[in-house]
Backbone as CSV, one residue per row, in Angstrom:
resi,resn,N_x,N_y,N_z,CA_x,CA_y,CA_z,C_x,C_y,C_z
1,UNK,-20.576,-16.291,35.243,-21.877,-16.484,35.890,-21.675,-16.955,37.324
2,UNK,-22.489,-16.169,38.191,-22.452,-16.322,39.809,-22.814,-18.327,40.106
3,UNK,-22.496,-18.872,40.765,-22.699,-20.148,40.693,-24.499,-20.331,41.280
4,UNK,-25.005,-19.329,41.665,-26.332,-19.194,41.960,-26.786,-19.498,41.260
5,UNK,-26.473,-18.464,40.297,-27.730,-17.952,39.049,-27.570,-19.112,38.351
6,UNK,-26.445,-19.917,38.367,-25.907,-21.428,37.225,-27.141,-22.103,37.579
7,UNK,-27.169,-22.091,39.631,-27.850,-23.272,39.926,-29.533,-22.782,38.948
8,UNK,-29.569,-21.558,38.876,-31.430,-21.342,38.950,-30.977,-21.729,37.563
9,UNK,-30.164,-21.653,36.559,-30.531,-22.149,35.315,-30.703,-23.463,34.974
10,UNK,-29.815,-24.229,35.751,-29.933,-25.687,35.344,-31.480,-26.236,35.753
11,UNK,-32.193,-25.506,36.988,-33.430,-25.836,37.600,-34.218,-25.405,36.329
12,UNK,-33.925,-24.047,35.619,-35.104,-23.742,34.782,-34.961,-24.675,33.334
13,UNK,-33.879,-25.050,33.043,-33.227,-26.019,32.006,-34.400,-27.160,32.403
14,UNK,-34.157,-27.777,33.271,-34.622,-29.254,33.365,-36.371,-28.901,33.492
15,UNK,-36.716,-27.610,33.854,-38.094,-27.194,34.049,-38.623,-27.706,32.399
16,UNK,-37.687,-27.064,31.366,-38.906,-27.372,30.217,-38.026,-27.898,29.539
17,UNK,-37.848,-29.348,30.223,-37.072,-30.075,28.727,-37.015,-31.620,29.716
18,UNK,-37.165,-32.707,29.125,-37.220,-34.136,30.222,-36.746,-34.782,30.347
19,UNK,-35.422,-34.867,29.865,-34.399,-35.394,30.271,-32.712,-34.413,29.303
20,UNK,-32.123,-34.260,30.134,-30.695,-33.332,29.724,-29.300,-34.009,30.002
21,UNK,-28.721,-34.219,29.559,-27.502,-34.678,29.769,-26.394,-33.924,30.189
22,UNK,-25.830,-34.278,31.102,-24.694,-32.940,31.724,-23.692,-32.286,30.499
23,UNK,-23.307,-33.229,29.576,-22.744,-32.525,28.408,-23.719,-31.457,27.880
24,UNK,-24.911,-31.559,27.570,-25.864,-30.231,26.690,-25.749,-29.440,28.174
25,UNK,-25.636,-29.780,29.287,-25.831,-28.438,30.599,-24.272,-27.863,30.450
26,UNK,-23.500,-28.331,30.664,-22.204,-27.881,30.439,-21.696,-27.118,29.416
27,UNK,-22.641,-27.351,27.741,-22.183,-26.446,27.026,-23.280,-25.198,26.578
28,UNK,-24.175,-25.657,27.633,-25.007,-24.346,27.309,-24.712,-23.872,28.713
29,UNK,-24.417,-24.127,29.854,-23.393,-23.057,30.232,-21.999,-22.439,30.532
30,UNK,-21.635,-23.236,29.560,-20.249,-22.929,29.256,-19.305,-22.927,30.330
31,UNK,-19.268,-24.659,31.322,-18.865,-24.710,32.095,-18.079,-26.276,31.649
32,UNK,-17.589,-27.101,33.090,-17.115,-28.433,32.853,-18.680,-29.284,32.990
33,UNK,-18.452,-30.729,32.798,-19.207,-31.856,32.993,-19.357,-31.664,34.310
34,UNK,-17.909,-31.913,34.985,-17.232,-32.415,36.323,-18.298,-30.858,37.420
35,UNK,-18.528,-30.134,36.682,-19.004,-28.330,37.806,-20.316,-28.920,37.474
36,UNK,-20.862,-29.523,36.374,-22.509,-29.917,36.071,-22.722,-31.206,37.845
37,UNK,-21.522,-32.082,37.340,-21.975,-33.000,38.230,-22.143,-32.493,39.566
38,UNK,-21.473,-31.596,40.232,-20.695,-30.821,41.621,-22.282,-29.969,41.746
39,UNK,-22.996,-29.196,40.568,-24.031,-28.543,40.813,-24.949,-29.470,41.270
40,UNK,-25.602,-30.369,40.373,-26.282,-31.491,40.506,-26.832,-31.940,41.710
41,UNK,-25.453,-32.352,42.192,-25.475,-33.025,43.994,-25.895,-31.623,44.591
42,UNK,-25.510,-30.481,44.714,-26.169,-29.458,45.573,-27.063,-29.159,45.260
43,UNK,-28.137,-28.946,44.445,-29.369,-29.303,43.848,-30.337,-30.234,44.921
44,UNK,-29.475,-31.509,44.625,-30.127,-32.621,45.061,-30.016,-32.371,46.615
45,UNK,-28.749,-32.209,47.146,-28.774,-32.236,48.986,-29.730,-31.340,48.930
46,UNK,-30.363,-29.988,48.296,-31.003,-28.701,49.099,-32.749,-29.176,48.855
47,UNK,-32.931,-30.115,48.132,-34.325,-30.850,48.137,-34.976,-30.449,47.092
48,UNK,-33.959,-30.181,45.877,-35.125,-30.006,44.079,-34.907,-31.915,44.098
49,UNK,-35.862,-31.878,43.481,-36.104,-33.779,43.181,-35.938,-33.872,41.916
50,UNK,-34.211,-33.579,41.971,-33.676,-34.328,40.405,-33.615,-35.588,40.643
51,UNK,-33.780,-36.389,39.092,-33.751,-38.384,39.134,-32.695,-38.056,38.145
52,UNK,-31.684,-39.180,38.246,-30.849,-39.061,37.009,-29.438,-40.040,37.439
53,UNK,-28.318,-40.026,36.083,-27.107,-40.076,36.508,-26.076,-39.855,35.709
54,UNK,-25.666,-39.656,35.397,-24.027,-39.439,35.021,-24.133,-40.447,33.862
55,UNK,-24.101,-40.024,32.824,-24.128,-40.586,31.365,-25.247,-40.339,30.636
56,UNK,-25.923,-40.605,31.538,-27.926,-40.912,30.901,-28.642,-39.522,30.802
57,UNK,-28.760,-38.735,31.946,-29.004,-37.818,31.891,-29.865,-37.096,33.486
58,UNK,-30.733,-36.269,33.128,-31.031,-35.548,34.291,-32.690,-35.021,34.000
59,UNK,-33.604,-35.278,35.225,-34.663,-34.530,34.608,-35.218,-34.177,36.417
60,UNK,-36.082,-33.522,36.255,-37.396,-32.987,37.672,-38.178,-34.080,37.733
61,UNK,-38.189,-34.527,38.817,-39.325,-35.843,39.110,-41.024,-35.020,39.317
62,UNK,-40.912,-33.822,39.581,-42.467,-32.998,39.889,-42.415,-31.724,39.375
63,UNK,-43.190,-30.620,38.668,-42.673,-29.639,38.855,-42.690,-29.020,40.176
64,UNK,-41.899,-27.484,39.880,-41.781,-26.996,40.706,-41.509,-25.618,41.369
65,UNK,-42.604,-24.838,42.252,-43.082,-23.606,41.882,-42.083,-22.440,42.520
66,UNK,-41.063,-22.435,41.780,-39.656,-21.219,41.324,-40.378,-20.304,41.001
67,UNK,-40.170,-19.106,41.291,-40.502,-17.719,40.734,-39.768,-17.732,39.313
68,UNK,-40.827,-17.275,38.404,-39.711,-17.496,36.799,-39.114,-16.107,36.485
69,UNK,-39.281,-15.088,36.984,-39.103,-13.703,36.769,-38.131,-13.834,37.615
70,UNK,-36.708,-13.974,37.149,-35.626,-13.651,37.659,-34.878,-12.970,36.263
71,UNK,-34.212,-12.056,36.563,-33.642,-11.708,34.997,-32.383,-10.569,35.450
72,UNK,-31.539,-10.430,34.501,-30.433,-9.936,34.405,-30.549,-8.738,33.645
73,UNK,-29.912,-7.757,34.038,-29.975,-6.503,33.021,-29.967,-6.908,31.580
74,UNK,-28.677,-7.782,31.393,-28.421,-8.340,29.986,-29.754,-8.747,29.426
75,UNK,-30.439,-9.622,30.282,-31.211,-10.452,29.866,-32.653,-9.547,29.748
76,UNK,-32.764,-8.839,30.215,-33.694,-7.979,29.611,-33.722,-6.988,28.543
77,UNK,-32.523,-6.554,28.312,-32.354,-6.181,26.927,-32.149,-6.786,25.712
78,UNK,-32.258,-8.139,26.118,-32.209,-9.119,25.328,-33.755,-9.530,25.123
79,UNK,-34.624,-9.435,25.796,-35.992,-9.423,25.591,-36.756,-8.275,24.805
80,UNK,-36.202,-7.035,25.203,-36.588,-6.012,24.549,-36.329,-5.932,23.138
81,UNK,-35.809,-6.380,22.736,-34.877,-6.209,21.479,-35.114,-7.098,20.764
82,UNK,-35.595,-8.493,21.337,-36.574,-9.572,20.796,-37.705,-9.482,20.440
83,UNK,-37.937,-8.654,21.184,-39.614,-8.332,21.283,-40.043,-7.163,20.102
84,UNK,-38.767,-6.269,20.053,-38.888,-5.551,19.480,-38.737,-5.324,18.042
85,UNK,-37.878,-6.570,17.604,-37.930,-7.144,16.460,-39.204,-7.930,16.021
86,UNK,-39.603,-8.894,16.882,-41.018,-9.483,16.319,-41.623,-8.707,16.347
87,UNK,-42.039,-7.115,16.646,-43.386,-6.835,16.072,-43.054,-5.977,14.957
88,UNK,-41.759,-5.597,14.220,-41.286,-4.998,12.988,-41.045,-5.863,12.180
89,UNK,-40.661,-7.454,12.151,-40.434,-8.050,11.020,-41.255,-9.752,11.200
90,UNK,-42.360,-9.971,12.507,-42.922,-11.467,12.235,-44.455,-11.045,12.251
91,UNK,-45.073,-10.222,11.643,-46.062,-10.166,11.529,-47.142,-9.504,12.464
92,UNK,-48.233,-9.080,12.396,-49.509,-8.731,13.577,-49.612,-9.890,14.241
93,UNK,-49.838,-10.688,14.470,-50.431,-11.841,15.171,-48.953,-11.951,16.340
94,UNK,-47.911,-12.374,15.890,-46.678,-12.214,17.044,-46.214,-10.958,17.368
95,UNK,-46.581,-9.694,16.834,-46.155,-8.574,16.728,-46.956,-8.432,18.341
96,UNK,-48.178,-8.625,18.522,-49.031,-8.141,19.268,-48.396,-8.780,20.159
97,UNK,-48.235,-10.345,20.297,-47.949,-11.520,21.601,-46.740,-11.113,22.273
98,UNK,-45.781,-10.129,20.931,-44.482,-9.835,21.719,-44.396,-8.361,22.881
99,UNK,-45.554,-7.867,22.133,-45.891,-6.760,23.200,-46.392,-7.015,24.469
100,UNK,-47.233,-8.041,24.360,-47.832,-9.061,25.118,-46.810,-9.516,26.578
101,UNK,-45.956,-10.050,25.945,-44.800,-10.334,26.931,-44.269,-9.528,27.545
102,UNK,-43.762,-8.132,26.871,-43.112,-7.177,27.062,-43.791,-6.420,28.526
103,UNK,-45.226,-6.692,28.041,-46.303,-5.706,29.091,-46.033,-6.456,30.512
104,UNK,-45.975,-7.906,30.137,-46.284,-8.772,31.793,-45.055,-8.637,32.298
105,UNK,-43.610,-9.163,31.347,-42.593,-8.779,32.207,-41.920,-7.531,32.575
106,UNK,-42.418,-6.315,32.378,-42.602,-5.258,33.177,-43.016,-4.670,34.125
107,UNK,-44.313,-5.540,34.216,-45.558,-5.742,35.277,-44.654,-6.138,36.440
108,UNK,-43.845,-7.089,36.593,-43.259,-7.998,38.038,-42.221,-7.735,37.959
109,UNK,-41.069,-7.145,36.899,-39.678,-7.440,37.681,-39.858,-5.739,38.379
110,UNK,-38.486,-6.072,39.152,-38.222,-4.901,40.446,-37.865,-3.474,39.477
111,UNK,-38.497,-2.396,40.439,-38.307,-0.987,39.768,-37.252,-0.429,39.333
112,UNK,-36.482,-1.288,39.427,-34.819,-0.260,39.060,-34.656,-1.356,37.541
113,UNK,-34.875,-2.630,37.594,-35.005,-2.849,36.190,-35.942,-2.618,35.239
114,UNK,-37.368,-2.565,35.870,-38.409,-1.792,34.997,-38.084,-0.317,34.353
115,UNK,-37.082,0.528,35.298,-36.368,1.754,34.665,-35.603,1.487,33.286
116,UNK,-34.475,0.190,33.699,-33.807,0.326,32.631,-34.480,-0.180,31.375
117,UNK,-35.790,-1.335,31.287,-36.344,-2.038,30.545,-36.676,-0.660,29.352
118,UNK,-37.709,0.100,30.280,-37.973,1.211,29.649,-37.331,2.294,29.309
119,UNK,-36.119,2.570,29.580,-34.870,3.244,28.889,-34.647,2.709,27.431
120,UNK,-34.350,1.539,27.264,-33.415,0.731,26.398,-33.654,1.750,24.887
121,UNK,-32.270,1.687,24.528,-32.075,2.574,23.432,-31.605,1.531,22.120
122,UNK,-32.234,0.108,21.743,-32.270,-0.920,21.088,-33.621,-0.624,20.505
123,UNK,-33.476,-0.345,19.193,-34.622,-0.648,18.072,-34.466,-1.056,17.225
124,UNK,-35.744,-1.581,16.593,-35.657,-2.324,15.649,-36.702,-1.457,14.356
125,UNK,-36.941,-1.271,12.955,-37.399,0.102,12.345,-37.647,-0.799,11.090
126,UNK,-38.740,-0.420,10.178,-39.334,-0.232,9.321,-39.858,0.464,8.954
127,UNK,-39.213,0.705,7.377,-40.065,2.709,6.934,-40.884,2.192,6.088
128,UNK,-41.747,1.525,5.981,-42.944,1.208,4.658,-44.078,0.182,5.043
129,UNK,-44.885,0.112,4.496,-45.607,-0.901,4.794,-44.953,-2.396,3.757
130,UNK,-45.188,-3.324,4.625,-45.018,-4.534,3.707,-46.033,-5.835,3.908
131,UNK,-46.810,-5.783,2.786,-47.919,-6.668,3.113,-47.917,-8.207,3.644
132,UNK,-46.175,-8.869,3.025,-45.606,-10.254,3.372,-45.301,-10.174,5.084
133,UNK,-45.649,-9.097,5.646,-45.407,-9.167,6.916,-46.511,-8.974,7.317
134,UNK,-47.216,-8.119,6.719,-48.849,-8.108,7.752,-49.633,-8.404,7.641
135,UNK,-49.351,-9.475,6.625,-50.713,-10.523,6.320,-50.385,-11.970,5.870
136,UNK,-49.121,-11.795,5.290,-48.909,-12.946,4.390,-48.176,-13.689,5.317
137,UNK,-47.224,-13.345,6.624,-46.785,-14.161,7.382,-47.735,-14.655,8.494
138,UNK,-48.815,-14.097,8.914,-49.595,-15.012,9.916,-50.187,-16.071,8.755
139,UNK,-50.603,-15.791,7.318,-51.176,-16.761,7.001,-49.898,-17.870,6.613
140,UNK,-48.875,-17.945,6.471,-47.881,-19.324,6.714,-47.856,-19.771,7.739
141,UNK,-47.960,-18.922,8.905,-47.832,-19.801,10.258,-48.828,-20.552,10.718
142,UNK,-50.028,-19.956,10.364,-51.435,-20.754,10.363,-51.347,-21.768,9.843
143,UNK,-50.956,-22.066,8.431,-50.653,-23.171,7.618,-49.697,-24.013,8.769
144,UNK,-49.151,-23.756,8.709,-47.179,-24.253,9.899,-48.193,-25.061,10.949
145,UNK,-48.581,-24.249,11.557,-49.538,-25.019,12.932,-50.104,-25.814,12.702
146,UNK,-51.096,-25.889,12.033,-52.190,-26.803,11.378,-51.964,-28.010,10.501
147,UNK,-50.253,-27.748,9.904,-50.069,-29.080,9.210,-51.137,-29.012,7.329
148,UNK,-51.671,-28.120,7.165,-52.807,-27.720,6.322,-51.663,-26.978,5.030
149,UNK,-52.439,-27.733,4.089,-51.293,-27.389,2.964,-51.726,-26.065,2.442
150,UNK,-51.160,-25.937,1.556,-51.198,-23.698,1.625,-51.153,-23.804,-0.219
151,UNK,-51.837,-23.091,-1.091,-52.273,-22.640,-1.857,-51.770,-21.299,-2.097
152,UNK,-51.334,-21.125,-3.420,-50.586,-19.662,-3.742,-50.257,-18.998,-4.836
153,UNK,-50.052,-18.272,-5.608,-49.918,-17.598,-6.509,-48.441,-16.597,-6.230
154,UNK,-47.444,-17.232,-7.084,-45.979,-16.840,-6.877,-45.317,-15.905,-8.391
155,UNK,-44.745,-14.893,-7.887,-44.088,-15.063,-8.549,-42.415,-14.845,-8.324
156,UNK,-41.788,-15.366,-9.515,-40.447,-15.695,-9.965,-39.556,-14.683,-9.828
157,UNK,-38.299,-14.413,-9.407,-37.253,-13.548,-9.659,-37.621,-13.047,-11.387
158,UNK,-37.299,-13.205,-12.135,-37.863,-13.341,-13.341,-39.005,-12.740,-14.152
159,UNK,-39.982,-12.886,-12.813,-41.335,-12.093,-13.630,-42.290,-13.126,-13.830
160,UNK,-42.224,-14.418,-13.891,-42.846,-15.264,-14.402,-43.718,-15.613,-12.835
161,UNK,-45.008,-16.168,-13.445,-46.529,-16.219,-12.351,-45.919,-17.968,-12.721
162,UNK,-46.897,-18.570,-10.902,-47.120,-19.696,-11.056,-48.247,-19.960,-9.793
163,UNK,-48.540,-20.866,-9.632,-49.643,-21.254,-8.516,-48.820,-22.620,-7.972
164,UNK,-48.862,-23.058,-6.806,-48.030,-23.857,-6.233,-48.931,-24.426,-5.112
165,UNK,-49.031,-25.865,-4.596,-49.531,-26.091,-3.465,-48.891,-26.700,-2.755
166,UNK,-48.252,-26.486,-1.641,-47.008,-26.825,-1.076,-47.929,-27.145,0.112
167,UNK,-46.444,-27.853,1.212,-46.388,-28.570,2.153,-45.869,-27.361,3.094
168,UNK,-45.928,-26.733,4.117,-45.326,-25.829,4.422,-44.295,-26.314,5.728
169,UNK,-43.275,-26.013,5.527,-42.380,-26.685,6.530,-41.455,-25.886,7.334
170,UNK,-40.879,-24.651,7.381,-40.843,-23.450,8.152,-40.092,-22.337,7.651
171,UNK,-39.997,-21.511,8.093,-40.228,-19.887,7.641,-38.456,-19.601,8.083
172,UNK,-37.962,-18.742,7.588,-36.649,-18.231,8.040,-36.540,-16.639,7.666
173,UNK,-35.458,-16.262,8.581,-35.665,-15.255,8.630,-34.182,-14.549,8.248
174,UNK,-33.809,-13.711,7.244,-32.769,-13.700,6.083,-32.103,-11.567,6.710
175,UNK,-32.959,-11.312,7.630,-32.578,-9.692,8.018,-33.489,-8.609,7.538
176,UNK,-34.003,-9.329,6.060,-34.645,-7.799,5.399,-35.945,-8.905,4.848
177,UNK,-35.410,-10.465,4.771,-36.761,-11.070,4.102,-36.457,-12.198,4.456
178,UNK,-38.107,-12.881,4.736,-38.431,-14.256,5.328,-38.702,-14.939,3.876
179,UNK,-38.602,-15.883,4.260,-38.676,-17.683,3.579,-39.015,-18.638,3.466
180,UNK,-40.187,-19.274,2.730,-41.136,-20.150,3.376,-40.453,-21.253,2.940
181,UNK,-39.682,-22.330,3.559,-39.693,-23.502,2.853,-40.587,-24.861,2.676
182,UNK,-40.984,-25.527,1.451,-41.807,-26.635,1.597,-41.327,-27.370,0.675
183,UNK,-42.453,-28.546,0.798,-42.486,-29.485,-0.463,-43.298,-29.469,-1.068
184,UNK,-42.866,-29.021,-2.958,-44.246,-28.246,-3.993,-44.806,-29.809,-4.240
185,UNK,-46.036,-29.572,-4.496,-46.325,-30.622,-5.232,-46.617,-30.420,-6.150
186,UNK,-45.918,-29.683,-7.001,-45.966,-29.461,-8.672,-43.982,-29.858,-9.189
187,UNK,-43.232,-29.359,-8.217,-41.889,-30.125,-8.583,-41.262,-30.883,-7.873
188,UNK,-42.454,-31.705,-7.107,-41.776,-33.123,-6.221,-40.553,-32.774,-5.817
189,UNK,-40.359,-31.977,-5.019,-39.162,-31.637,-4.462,-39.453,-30.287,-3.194
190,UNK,-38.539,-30.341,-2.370,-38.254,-28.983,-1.596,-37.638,-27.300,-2.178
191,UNK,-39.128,-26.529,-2.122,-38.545,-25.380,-2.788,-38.359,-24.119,-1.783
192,UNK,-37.696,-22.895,-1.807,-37.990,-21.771,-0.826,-38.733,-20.910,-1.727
193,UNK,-39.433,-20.170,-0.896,-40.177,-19.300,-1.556,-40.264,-18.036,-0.362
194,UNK,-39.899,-16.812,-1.458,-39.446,-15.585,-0.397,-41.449,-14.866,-0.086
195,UNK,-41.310,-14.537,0.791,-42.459,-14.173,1.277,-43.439,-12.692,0.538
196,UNK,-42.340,-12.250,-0.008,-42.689,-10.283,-0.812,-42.853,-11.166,-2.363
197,UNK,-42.256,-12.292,-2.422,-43.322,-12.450,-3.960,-44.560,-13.517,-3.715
198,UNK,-45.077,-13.695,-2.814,-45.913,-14.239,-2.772,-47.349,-13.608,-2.803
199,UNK,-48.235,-13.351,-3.917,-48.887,-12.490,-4.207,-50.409,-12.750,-3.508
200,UNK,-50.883,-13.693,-3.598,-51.913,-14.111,-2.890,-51.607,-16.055,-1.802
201,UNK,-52.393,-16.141,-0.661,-52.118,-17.437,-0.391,-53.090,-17.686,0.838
202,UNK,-53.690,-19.130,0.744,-54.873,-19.815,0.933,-54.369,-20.538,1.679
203,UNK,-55.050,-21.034,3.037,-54.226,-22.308,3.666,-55.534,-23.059,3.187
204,UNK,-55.666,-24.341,2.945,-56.614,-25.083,2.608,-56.991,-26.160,3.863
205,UNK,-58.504,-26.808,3.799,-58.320,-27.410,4.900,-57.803,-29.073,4.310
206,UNK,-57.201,-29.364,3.483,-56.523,-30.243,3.730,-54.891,-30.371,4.547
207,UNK,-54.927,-31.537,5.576,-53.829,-31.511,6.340,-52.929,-32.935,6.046
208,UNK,-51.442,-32.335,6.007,-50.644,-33.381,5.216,-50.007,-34.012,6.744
209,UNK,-49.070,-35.200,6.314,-48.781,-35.937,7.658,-46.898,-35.726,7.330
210,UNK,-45.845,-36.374,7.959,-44.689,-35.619,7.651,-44.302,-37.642,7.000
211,UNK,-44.393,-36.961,5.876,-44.016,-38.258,4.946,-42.633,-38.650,4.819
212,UNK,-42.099,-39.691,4.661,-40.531,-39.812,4.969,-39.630,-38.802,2.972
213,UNK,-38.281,-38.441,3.246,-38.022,-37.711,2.856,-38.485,-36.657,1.940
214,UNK,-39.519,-35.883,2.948,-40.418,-34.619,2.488,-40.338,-33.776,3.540
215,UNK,-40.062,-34.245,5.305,-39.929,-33.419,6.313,-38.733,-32.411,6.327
216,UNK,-38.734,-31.452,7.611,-38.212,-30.215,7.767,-36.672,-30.961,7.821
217,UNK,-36.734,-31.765,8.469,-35.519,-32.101,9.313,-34.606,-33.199,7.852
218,UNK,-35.254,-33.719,6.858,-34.725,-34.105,5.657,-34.307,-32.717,4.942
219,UNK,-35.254,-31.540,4.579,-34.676,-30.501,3.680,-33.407,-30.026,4.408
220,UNK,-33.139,-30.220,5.868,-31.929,-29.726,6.304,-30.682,-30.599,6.242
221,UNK,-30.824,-31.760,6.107,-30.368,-32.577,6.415,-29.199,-32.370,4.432
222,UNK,-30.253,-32.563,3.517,-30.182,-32.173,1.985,-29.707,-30.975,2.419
223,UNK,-29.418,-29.614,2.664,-28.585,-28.162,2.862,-27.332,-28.966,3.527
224,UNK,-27.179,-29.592,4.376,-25.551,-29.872,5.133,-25.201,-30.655,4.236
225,UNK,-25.609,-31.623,2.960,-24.626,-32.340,2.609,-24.872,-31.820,1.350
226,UNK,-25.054,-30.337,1.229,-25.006,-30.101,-0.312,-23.415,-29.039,-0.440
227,UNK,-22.871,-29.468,-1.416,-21.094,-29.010,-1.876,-21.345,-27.245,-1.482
228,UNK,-20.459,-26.398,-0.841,-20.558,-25.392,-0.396,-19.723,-24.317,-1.475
């Protein structure tokens, strides 16, 4: 990476995040501490108003109005291909937002990358309809947002029906099938539940609060220290 483009990243880094530590800048760009600190100060002499220091961390004292449409060939086929996946496997509701994106950042970057944007020979394909994608995943994320516990009618590898009212705590995504994980409140515990057996599902307007070991960041926490 050109030491430019380093500098516009560390500016767009500290843009949406409020304080960074030169170790997380250094290994998300895969540089030294010692080149974070060296950027830093030239940053600072050319008049971005970083506050910070060396241990603690680094943030923007104001924002500050950077053109955000800077992008790399790479990096636009890396959008395309993002984009082009969310509207084949996360549903209508992001399916649309990713087109959404696709449309504006086409709109502004320069004509020789708008060529290649619209070249790109990266797809992403589905031969069938699948209803856990075009209906059943905006209604988990609705649930997800809202904190609003979700109501459902499941069934089992097995064959076997059940109704479940879970906590919904987030969705994963497996290549061919998503994953809702929560906490049932029928087996006091954290269950996954694949999205193609989920036959009907209700977000309700009751909204749950993140109770201590019932949150996202406990069910993960329970996956790293479970025997492999």
């Amino acid at each position: 990476m050109r030491r430019a483009d380093r500098l516009f990243q560390i500016v767009q880094i500290l843009r949406n995040r409020r304080m960074v530590t030169a170790k997380a800048l250094a290994e998300r760009l895969e540089v030294s501490e010692r080149t974070i600190y060296r950027d830093i100060q030239v940053l600072s002499l050319s008049g971005i108003p970083i506050e910070g220091e060396a241990g603690v961390g680094y943030m923007l004292r104001h924002s500050l109005d950077i053109p955000p449409i800077m992008f790399s060939a790479a990096e636009l086929e890396a959008l395309v291909i993002g984009a082009r996946m969310v509207k084949t496997w996360a549903g209508k509701e992001l399916g649309h937002s990713a087109q959404s994106v696709l449309d504006k950042v086409t709109a502004v970057v320069p004509a020789e990358l708008r060529e290649q944007l619209e070249r790109s020979k990266l797809f992403a394909l589905r031969f069938s309809p699948r209803e856990d994608l075009d209906v059943t995943m905006d209604i988990c994320r609705k649930a997800l947002d809202g904190k609003r516990l979700l109501c459902m009618d499941y069934r089992r590898a097995d064959g076997t029906f059940s109704r479940r009212r879970i906590r919904p705590l987030g969705l994963y995504f497996w290549g061919n099938v998503w994953t809702l994980v929560g906490w049932c409140e029928l087996r006091g515990d954290f269950r996954n539940f694949r999205l193609d057996r989920i036959l009907r599902a209700l977000v309700l307007d009751d909204v749950f609060t993140d109770d201590v070991g019932q949150t996202l960041q406990d069910f993960i926490r329970r996956m790293h220290c479970s025997p492999q």
